[in-house]
C-alpha positions in Angstrom: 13.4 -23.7 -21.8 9.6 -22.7 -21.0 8.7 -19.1 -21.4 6.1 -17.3 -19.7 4.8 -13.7 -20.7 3.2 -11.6 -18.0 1.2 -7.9 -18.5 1.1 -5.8 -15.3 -1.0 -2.4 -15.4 1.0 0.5 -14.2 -2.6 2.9 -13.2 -1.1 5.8 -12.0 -2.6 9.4 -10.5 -0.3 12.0 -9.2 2.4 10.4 -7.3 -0.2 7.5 -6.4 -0.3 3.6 -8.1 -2.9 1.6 -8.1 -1.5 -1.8 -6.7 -3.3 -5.0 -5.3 -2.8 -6.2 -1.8 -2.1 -10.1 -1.6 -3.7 -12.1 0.7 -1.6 -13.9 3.9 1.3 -12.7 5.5 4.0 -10.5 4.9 2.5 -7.7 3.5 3.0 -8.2 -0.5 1.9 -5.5 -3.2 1.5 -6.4 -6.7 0.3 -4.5 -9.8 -2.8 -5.9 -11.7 -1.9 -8.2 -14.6 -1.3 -11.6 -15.2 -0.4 -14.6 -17.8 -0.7 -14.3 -21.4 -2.9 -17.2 -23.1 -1.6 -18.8 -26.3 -3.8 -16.7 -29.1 -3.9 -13.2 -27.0 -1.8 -10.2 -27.6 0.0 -8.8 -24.6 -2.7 -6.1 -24.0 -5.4 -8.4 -24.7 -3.7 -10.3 -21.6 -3.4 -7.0 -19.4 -7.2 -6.3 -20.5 -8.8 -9.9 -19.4 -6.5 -10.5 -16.3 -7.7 -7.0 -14.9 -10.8 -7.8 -15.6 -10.5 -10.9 -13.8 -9.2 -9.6 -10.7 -10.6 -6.1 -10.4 -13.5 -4.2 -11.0 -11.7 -2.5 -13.9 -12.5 -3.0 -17.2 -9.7 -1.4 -19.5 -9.8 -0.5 -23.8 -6.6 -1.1 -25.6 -6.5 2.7 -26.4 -6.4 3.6 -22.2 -3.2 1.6 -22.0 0.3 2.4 -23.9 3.2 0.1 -23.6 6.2 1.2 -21.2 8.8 -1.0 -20.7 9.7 -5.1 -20.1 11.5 -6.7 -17.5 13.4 -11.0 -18.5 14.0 -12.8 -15.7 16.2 -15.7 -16.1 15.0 -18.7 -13.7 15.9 -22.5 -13.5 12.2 -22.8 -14.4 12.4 -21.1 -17.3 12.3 -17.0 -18.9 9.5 -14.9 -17.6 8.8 -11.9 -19.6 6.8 -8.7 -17.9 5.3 -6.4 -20.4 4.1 -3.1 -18.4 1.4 -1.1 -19.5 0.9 2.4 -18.5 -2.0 4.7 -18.3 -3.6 7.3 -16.0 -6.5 7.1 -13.8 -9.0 9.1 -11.1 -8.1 7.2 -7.6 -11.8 5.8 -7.9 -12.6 2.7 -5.4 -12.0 -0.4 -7.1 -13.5 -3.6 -6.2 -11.6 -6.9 -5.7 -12.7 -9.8 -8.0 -10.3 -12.6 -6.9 -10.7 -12.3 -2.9 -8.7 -15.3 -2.6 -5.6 -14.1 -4.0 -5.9 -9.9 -2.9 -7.5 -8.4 -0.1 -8.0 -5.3 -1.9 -6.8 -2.9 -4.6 -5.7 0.4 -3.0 -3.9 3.8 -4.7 -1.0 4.5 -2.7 1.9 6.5 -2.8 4.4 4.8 -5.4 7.6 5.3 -2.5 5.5 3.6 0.4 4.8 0.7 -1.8 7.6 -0.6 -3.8 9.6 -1.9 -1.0 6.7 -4.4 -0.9 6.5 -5.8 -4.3 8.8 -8.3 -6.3 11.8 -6.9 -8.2 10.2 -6.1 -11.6 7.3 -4.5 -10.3 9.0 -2.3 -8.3 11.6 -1.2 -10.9 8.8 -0.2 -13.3 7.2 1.7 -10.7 10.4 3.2 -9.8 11.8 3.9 -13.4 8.3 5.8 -14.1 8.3 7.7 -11.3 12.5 8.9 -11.8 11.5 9.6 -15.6 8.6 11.7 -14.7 10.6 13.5 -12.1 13.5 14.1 -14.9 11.1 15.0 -17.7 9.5 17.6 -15.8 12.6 19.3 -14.2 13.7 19.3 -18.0 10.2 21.0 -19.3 11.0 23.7 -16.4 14.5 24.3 -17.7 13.5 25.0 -20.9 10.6 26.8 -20.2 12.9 29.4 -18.6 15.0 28.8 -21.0 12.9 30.1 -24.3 13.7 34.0 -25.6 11.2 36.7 -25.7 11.3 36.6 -29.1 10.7 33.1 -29.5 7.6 33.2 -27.3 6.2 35.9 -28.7 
């Protein structure tokens, strides 16, 4: 059975993600990222890819690894490694005009009804642990004695 290994950037700022408009018709998000070669590690992958298609050129110590999606196809296994890391919204120029129109930061609910089902689970599993990791800071920031913070 074949195996393919994907990295996808997961740029976020605020509640926004960068994502990459696809060219043609229906509207189709993705996040930057693409195919692993034989002798690269996954974030050397993630690095070159974005590289290829954006205006973005990324260290190894900007990105951390988050999570991996397996999806079982007749074709064969296809692994997504996602790679997080935080970003200004700056403008960011399209390399690969013939696969994206343009790379955009939008608001991570507007977008994920438009991408494939890893990408949007990422994005959606990111978002929900940010949301439960802060409501948990603010609980036991109330939660701390007097004495304690002193």
């Amino acid at each position: 059975m074949k195996k393919i290994v994907k990295s996808r950037l997961l740029a976020v700022c605020g509640s926004k993600v960068l994502i990459l408009k696809k060219v043609g018709k229906p509207l189709r998000y993705t996040l930057p990222g693409g195919v692993k070669k034989r002798k690269e590690t996954d974030k050397q992958a993630l690095i070159r890819e974005t590289g290829e298609e954006i205006e973005l050129q990324l260290t190894e110590e900007q990105v951390q690894f988050y999570m991996s999606h397996v999806n079982k196809t007749e074709a064969g296994i296809i692994i997504k490694n996602y790679y997080h890391a935080h970003f200004e919204p700056l403008k960011i120029k399209v390399l690969e005009k013939h696969k994206f129109q343009s790379a955009l930061w939008l608001n991570w609910k507007k977008v994920i009804g438009f991408m494939d089902k890893s990408d949007r689970l990422a994005v959606k599993v990111y978002f929900k642990n940010l949301k439960t990791q802060n409501k948990n800071m603010s609980k036991n920031e109330r939660t701390i004695s007097s004495r304690i913070a002193m």
